[in-house]
PDB file as gemmi writes it, atoms N, CA and C in Angstrom:
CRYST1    1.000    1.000    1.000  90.00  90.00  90.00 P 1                      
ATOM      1  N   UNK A   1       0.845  -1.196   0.000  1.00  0.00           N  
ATOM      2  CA  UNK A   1       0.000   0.000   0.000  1.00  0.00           C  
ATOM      3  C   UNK A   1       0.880   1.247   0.000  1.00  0.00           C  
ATOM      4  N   UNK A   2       0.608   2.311  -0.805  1.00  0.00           N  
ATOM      5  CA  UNK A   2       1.516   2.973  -1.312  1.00  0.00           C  
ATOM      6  C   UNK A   2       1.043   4.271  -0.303  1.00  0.00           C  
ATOM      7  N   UNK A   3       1.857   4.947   0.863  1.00  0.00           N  
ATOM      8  CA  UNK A   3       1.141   6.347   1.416  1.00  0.00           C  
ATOM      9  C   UNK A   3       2.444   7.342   0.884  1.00  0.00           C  
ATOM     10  N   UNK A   4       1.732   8.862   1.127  1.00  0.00           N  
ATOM     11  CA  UNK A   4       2.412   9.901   0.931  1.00  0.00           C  
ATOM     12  C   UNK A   4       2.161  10.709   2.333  1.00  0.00           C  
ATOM     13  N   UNK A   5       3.312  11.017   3.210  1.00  0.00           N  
ATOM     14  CA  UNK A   5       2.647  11.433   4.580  1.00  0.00           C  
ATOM     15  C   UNK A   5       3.310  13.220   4.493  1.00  0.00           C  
ATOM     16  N   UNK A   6       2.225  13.749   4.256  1.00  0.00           N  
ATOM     17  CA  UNK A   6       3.294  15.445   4.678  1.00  0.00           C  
ATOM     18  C   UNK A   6       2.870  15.711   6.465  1.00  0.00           C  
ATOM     19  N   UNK A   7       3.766  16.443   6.212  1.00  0.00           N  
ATOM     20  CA  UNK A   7       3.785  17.178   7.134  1.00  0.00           C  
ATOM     21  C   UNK A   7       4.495  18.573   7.465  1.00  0.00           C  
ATOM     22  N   UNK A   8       4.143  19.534   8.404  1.00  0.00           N  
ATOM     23  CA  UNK A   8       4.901  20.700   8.192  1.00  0.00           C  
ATOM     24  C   UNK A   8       4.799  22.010   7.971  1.00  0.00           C  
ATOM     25  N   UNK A   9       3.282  21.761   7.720  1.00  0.00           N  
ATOM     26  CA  UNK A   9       2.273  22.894   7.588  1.00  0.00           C  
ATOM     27  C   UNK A   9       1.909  23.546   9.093  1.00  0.00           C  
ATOM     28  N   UNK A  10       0.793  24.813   8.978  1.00  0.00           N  
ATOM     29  CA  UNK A  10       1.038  25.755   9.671  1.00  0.00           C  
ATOM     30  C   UNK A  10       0.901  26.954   9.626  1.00  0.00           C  
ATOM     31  N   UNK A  11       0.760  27.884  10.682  1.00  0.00           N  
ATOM     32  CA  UNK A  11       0.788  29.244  10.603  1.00  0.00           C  
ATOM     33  C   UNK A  11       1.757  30.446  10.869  1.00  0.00           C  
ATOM     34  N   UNK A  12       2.319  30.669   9.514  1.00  0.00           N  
ATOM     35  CA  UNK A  12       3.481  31.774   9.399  1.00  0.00           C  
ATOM     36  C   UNK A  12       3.159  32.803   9.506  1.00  0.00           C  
ATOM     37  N   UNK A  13       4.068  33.933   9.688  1.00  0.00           N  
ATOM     38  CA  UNK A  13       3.802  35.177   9.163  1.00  0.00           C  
ATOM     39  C   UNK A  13       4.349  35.647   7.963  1.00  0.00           C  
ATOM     40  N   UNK A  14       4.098  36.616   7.255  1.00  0.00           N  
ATOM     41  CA  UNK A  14       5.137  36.663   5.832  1.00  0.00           C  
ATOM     42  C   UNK A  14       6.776  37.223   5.899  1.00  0.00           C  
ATOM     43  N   UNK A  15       7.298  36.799   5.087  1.00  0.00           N  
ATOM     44  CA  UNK A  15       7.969  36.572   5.384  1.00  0.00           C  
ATOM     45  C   UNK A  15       9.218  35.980   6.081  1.00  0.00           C  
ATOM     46  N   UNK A  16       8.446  34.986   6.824  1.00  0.00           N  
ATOM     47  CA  UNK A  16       8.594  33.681   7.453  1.00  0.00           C  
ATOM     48  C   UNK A  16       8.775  32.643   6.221  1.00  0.00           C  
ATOM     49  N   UNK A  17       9.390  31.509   7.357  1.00  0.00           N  
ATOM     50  CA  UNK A  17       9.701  30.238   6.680  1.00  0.00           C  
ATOM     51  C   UNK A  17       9.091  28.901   7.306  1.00  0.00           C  
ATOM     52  N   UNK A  18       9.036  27.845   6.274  1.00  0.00           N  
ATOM     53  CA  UNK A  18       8.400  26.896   6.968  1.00  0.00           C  
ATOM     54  C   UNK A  18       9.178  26.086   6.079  1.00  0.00           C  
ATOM     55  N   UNK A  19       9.032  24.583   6.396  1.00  0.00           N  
ATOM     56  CA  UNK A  19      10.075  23.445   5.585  1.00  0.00           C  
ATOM     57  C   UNK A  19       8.911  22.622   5.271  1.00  0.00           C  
ATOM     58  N   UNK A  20       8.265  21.994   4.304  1.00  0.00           N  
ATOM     59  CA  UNK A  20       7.012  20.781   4.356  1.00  0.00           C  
ATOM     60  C   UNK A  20       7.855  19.572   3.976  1.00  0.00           C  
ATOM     61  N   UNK A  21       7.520  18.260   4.808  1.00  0.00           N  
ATOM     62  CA  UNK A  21       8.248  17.101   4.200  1.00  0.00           C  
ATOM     63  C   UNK A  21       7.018  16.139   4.146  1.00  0.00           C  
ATOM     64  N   UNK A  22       7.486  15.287   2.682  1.00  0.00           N  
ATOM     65  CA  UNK A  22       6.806  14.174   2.804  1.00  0.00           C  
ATOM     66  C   UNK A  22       7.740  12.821   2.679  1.00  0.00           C  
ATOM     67  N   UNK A  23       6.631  12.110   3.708  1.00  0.00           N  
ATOM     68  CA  UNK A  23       7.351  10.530   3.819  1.00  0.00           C  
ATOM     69  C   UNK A  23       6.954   9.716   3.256  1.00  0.00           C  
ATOM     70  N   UNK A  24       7.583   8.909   2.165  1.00  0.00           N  
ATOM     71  CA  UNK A  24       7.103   7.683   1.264  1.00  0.00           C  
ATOM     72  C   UNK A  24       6.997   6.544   1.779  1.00  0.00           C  
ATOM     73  N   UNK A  25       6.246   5.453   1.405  1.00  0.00           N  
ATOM     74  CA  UNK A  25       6.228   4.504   1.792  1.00  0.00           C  
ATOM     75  C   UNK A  25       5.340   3.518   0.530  1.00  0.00           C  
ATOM     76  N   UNK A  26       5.870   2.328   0.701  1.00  0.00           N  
ATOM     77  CA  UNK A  26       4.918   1.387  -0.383  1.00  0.00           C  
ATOM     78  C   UNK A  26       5.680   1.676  -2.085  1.00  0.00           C  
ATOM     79  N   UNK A  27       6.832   2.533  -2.016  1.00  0.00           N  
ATOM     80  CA  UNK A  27       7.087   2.638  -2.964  1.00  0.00           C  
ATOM     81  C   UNK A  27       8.299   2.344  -3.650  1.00  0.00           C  
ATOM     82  N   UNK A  28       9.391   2.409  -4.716  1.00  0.00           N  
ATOM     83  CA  UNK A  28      11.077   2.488  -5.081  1.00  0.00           C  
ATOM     84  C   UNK A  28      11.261   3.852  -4.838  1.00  0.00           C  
ATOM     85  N   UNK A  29      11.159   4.594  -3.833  1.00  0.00           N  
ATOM     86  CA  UNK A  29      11.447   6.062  -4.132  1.00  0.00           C  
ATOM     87  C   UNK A  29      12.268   6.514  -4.475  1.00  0.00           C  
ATOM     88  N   UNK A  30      13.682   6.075  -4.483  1.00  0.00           N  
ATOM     89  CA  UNK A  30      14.486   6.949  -5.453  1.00  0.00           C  
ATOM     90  C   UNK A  30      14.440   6.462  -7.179  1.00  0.00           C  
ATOM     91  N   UNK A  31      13.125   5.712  -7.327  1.00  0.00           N  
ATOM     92  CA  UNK A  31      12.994   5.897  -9.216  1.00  0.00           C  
ATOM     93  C   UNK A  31      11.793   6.612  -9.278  1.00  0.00           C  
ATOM     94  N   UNK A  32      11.239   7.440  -8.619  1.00  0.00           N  
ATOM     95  CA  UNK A  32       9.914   7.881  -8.464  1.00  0.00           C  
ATOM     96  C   UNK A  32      10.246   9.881  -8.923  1.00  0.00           C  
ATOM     97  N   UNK A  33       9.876  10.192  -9.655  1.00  0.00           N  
ATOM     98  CA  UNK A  33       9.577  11.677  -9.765  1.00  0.00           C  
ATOM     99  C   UNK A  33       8.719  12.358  -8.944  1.00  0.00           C  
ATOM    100  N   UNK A  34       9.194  13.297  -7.473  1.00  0.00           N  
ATOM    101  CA  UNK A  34       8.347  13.937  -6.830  1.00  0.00           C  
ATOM    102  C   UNK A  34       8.543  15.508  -6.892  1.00  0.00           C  
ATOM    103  N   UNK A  35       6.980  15.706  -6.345  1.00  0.00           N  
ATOM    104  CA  UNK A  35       6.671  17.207  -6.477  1.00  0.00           C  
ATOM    105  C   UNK A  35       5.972  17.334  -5.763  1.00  0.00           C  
ATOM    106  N   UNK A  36       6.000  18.818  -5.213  1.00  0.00           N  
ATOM    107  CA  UNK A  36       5.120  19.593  -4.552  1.00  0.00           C  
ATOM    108  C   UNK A  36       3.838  20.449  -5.052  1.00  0.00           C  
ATOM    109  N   UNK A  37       2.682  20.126  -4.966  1.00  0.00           N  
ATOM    110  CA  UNK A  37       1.223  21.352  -5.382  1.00  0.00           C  
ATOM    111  C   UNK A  37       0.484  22.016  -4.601  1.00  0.00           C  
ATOM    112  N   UNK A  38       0.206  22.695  -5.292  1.00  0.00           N  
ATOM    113  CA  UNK A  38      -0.711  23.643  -4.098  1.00  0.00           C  
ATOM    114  C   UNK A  38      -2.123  24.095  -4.545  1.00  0.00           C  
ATOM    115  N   UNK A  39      -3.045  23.910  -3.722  1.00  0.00           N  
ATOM    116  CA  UNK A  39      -4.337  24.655  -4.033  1.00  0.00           C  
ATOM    117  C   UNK A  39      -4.787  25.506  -3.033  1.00  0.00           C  
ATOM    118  N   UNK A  40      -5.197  26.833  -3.545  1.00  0.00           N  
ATOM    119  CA  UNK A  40      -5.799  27.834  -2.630  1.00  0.00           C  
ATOM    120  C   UNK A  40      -7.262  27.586  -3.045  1.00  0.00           C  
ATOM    121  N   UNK A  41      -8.221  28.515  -1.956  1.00  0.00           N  
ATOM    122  CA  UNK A  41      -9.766  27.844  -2.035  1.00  0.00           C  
ATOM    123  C   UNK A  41     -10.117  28.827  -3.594  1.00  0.00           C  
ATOM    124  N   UNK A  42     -11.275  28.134  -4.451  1.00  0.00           N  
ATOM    125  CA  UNK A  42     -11.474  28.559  -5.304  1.00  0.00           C  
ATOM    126  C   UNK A  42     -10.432  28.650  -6.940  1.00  0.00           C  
ATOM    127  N   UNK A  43      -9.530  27.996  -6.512  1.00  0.00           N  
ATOM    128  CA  UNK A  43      -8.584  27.749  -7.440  1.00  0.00           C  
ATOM    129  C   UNK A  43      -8.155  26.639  -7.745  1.00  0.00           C  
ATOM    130  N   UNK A  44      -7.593  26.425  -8.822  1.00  0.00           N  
ATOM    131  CA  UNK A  44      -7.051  25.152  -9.509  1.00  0.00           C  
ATOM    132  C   UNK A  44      -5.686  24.431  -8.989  1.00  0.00           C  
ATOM    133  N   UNK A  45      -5.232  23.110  -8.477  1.00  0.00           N  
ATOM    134  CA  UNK A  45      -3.997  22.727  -8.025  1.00  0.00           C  
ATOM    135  C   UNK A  45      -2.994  23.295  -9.371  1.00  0.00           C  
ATOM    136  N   UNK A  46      -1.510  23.419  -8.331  1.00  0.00           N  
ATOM    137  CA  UNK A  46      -0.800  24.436  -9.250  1.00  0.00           C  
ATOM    138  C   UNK A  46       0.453  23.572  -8.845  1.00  0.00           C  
ATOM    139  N   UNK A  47       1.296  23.323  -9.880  1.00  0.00           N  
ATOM    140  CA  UNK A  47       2.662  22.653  -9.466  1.00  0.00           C  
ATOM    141  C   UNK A  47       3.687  24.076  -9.169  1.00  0.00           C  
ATOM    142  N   UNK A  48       3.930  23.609  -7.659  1.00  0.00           N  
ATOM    143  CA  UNK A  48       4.983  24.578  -7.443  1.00  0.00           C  
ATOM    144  C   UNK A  48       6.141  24.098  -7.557  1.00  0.00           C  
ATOM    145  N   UNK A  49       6.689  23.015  -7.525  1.00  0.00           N  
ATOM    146  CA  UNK A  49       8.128  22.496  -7.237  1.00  0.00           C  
ATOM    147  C   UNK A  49       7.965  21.324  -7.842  1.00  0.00           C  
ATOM    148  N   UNK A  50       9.085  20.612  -8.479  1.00  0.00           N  
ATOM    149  CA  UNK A  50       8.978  19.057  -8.863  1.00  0.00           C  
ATOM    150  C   UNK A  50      10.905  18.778  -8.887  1.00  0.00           C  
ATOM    151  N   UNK A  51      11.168  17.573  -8.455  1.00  0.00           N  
ATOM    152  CA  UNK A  51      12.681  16.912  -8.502  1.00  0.00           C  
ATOM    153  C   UNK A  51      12.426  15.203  -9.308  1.00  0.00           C  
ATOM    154  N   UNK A  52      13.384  15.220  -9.725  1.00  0.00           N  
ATOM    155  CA  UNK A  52      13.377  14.061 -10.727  1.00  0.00           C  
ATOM    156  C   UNK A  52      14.195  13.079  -9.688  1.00  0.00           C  
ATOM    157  N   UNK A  53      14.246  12.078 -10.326  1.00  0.00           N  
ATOM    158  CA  UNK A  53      14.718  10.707  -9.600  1.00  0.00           C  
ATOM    159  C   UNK A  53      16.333  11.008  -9.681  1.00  0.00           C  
ATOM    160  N   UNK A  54      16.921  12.053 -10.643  1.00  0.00           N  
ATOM    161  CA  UNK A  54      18.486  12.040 -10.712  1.00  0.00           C  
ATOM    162  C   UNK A  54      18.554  13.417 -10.057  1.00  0.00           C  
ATOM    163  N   UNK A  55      17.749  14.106  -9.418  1.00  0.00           N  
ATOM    164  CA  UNK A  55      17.449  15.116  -8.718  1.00  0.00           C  
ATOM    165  C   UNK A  55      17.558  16.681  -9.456  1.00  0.00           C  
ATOM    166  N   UNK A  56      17.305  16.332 -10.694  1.00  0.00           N  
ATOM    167  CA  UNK A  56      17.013  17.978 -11.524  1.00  0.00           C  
ATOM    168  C   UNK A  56      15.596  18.364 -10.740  1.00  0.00           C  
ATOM    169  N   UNK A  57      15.695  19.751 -10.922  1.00  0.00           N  
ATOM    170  CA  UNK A  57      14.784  20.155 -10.122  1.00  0.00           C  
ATOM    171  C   UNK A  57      13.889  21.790 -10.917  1.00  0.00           C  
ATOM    172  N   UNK A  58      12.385  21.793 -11.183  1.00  0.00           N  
ATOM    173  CA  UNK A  58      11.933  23.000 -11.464  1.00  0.00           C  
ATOM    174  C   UNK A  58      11.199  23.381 -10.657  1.00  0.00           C  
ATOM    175  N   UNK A  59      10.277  24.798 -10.674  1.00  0.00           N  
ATOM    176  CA  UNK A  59       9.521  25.546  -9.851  1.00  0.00           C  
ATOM    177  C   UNK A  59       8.736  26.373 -11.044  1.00  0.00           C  
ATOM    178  N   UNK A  60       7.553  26.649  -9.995  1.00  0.00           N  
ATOM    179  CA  UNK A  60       6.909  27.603 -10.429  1.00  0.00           C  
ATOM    180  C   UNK A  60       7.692  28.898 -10.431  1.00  0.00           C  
ATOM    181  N   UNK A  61       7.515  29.502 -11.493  1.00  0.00           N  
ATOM    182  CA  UNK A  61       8.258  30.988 -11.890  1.00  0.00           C  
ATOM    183  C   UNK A  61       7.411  31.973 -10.430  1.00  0.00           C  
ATOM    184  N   UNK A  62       6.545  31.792  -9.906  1.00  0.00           N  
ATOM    185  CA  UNK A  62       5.720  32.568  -8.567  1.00  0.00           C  
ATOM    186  C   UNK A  62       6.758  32.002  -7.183  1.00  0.00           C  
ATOM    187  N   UNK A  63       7.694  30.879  -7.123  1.00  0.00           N  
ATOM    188  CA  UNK A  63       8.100  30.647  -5.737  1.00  0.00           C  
ATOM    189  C   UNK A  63       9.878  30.609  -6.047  1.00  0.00           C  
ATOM    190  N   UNK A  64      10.079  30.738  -7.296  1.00  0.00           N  
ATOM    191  CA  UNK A  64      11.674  30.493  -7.401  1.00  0.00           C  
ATOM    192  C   UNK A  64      12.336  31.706  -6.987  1.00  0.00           C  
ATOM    193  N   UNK A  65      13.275  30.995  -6.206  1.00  0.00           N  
ATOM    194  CA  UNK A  65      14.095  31.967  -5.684  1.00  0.00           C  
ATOM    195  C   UNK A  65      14.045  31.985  -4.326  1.00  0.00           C  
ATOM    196  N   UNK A  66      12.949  31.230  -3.580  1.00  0.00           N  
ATOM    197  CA  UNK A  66      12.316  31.263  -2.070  1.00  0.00           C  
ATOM    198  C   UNK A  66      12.022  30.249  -1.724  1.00  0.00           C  
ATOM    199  N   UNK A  67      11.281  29.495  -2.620  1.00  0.00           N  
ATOM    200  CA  UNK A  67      11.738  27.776  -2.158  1.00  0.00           C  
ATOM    201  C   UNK A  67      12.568  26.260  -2.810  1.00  0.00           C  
ATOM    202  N   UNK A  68      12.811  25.894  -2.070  1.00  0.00           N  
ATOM    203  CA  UNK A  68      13.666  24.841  -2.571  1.00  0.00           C  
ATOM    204  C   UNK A  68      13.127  23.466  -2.371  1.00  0.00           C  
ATOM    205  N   UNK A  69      12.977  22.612  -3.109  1.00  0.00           N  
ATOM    206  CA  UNK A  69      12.749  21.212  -2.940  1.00  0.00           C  
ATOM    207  C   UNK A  69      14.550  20.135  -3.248  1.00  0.00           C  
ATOM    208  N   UNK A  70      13.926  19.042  -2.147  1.00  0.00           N  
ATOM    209  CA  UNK A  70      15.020  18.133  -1.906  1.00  0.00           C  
ATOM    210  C   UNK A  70      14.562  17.110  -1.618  1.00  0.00           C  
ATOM    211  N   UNK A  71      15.588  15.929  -2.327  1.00  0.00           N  
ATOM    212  CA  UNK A  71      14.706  14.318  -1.253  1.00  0.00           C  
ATOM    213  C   UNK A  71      15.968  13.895  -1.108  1.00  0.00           C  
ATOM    214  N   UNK A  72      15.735  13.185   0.158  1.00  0.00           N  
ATOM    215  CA  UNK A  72      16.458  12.255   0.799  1.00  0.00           C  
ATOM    216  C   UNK A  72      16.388  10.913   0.650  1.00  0.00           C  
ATOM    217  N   UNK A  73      16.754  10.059  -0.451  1.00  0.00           N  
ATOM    218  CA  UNK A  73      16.264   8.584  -0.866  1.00  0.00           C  
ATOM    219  C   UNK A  73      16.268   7.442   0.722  1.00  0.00           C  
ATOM    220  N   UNK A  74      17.790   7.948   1.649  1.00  0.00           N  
ATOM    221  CA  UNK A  74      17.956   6.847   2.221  1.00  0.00           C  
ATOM    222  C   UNK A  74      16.726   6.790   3.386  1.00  0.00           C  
ATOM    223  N   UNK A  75      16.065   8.129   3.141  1.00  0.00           N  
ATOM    224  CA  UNK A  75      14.619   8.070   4.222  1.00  0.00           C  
ATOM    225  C   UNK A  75      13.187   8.198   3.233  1.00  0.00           C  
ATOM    226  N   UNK A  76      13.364   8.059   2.246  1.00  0.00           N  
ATOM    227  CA  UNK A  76      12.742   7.922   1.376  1.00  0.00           C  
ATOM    228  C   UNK A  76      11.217   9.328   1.824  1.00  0.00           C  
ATOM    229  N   UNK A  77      12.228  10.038   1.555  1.00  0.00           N  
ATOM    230  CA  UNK A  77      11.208  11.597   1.984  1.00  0.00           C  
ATOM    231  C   UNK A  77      11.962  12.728   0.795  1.00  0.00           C  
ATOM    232  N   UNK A  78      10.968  13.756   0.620  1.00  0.00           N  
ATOM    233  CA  UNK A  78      10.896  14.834  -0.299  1.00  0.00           C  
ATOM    234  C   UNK A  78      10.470  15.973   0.692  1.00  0.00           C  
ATOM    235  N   UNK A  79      11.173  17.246   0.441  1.00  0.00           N  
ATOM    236  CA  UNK A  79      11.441  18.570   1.233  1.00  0.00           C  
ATOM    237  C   UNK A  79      10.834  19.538   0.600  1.00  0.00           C  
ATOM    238  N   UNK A  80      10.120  20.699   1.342  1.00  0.00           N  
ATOM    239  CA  UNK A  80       9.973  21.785   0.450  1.00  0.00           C  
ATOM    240  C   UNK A  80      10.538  23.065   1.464  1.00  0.00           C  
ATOM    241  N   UNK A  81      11.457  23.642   1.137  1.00  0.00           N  
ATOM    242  CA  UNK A  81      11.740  24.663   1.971  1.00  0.00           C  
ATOM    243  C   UNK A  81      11.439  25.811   0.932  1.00  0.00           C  
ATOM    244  N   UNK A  82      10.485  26.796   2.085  1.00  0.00           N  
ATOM    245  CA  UNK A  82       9.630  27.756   1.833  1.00  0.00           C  
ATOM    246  C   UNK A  82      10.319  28.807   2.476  1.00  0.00           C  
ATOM    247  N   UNK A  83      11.101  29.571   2.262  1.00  0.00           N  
ATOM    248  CA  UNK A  83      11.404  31.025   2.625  1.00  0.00           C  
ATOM    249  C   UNK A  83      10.596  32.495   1.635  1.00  0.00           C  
ATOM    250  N   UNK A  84      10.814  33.653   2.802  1.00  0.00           N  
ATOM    251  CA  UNK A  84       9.942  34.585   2.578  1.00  0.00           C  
ATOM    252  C   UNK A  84       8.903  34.698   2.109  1.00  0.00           C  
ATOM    253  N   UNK A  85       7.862  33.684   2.402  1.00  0.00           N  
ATOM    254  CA  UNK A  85       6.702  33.417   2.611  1.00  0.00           C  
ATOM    255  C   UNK A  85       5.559  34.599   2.582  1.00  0.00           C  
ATOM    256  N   UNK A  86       4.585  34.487   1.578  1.00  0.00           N  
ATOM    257  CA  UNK A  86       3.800  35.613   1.486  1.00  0.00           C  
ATOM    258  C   UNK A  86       2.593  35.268   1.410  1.00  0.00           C  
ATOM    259  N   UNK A  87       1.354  36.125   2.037  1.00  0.00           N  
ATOM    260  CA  UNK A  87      -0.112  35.926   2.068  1.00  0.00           C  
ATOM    261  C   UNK A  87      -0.564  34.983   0.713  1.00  0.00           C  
ATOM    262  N   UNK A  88      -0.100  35.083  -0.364  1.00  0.00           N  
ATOM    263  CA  UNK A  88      -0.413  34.681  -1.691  1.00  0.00           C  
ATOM    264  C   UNK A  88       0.190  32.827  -1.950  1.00  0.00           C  
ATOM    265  N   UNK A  89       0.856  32.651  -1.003  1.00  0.00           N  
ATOM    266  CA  UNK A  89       1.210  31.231  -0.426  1.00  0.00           C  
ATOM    267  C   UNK A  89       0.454  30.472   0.246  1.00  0.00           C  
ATOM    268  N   UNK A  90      -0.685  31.064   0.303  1.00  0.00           N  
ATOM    269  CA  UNK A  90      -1.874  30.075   1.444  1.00  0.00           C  
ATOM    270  C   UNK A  90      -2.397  29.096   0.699  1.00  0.00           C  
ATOM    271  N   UNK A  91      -2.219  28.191   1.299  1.00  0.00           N  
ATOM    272  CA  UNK A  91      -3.165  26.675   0.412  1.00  0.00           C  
ATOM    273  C   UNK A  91      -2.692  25.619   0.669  1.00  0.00           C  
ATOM    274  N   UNK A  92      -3.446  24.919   0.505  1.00  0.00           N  
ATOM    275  CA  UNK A  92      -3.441  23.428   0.638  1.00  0.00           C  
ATOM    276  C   UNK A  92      -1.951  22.791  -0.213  1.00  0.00           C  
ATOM    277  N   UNK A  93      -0.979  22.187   0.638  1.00  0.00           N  
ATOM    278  CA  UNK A  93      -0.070  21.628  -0.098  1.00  0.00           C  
ATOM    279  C   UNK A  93       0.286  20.378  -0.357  1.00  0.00           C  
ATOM    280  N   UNK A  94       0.161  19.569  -1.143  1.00  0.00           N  
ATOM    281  CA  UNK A  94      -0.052  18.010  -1.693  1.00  0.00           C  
ATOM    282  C   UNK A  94       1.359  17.568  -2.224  1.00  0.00           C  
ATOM    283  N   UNK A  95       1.925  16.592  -1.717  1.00  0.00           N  
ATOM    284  CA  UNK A  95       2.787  16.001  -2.300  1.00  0.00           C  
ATOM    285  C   UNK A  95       2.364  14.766  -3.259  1.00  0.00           C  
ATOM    286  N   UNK A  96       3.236  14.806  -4.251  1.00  0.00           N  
ATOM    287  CA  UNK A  96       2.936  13.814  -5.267  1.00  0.00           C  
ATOM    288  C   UNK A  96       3.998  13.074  -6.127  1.00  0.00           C  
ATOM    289  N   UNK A  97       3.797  11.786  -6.151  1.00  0.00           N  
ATOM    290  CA  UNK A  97       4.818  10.515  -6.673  1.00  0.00           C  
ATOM    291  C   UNK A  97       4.598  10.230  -7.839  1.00  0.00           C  
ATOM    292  N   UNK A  98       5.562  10.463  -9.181  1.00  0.00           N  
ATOM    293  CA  UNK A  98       5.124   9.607 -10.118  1.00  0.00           C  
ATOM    294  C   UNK A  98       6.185   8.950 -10.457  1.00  0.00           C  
ATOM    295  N   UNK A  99       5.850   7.602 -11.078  1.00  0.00           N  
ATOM    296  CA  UNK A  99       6.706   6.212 -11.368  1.00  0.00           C  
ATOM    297  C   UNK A  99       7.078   7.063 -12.739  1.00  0.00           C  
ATOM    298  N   UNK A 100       8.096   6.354 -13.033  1.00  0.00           N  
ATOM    299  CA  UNK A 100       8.358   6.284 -14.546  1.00  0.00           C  
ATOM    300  C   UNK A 100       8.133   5.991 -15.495  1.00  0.00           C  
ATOM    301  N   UNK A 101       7.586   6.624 -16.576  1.00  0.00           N  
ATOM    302  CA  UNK A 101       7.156   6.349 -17.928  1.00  0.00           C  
ATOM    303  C   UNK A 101       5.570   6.247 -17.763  1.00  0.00           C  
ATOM    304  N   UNK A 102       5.489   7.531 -16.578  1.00  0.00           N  
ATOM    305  CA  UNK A 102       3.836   7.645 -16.121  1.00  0.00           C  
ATOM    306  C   UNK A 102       3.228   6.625 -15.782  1.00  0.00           C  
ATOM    307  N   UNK A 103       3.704   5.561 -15.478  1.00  0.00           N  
ATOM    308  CA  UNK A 103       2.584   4.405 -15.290  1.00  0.00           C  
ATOM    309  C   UNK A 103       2.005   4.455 -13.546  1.00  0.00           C  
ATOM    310  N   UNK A 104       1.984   5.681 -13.321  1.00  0.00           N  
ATOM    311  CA  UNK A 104       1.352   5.462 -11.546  1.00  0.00           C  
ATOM    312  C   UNK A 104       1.524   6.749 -10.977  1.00  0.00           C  
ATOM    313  N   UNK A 105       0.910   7.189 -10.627  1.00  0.00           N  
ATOM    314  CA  UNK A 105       0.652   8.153  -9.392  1.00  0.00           C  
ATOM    315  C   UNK A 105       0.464   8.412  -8.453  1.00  0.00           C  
ATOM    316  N   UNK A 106       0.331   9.366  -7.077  1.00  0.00           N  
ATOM    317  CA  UNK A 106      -0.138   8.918  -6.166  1.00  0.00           C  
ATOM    318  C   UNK A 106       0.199  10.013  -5.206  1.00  0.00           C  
ATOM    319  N   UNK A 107      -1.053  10.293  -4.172  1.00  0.00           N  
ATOM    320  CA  UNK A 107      -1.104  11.619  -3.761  1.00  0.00           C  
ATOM    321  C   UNK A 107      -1.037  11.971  -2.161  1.00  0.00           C  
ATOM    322  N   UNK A 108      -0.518  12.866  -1.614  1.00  0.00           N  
ATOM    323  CA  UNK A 108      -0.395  12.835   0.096  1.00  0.00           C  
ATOM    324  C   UNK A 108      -2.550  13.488   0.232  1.00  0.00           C  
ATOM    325  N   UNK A 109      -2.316  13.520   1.775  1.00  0.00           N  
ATOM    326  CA  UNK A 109      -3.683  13.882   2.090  1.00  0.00           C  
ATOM    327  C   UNK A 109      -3.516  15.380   1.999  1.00  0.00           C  
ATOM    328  N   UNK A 110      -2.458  16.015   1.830  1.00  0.00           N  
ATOM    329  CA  UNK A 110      -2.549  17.580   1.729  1.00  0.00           C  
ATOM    330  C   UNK A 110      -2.227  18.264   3.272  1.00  0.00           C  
ATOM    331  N   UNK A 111      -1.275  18.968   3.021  1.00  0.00           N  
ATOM    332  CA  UNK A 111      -1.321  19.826   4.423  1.00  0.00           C  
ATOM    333  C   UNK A 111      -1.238  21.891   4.260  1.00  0.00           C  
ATOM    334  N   UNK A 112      -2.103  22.267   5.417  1.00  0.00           N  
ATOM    335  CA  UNK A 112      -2.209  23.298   5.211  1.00  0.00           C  
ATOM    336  C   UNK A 112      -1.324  24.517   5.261  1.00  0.00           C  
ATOM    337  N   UNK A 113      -1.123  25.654   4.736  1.00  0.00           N  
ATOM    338  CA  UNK A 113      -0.140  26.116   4.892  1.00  0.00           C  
ATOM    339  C   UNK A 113      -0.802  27.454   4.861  1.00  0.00           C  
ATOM    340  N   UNK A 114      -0.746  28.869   5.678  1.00  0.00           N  
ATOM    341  CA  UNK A 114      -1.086  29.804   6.067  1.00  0.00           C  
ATOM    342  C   UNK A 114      -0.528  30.745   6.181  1.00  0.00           C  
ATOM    343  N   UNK A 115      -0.353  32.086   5.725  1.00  0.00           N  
ATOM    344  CA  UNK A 115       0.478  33.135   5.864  1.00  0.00           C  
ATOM    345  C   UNK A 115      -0.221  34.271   5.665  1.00  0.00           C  
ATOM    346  N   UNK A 116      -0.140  34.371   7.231  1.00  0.00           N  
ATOM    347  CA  UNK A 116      -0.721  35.718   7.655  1.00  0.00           C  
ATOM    348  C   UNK A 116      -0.601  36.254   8.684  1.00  0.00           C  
ATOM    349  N   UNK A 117      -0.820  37.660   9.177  1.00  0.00           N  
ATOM    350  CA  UNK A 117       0.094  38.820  10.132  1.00  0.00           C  
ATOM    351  C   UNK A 117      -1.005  38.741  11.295  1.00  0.00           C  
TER     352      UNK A 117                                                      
END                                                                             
């Protein structure tokens, strides 16, 4: 059984930082492509961050420069470090696994993330 566990979420202020990690399990995670998404209420999930299995790494053009994603294979977990954190960062943040050559997916329960004074 395959879980995605985040955690890490919370209430910042802006300009604040927060780190979100998720923990794999049920899976090969270091052949797995992970990423970070986000949904605010009334809006569409948005890929903010994604790292490849050889660890190239993109972002949304809205968080580069402020956060960073990382995984750690031998704990089989994926990082999102969030610096200078702004009201426009609020939402639901989902980690997500995909196998290679798309054949599988698979999604955390989402954790919340809040930034406000």
């Amino acid at each position: 059984q395959v879980q995605l566990v985040e955690s890490g979420g919370g209430l910042v202020q802006p300009g604040g930082s927060l780190r979100l990690s998720c923990a794999a399990s049920g899976i090969i995670f270091s052949i797995y492509a992970m990423g970070w998404y986000r949904q605010a209420p009334g809006k569409q999930r948005e890929l903010v961050a994604g790292i490849t299995s050889g660890g190239n790494t993109n972002y949304a053009d809205s968080v580069k420069g402020r956060f960073t994603i990382s995984r750690d294979n031998a704990k089989n977990t994926v990082y999102l470090q969030m610096d200078s954190l702004k009201p426009e960062d609020t939402a639901v943040y989902y980690c997500n696994a995909r196998a290679p050559f798309h054949t599988g997916e698979y999604w955390g329960q989402g954790t919340q993330v809040t930034v406000s004074s």
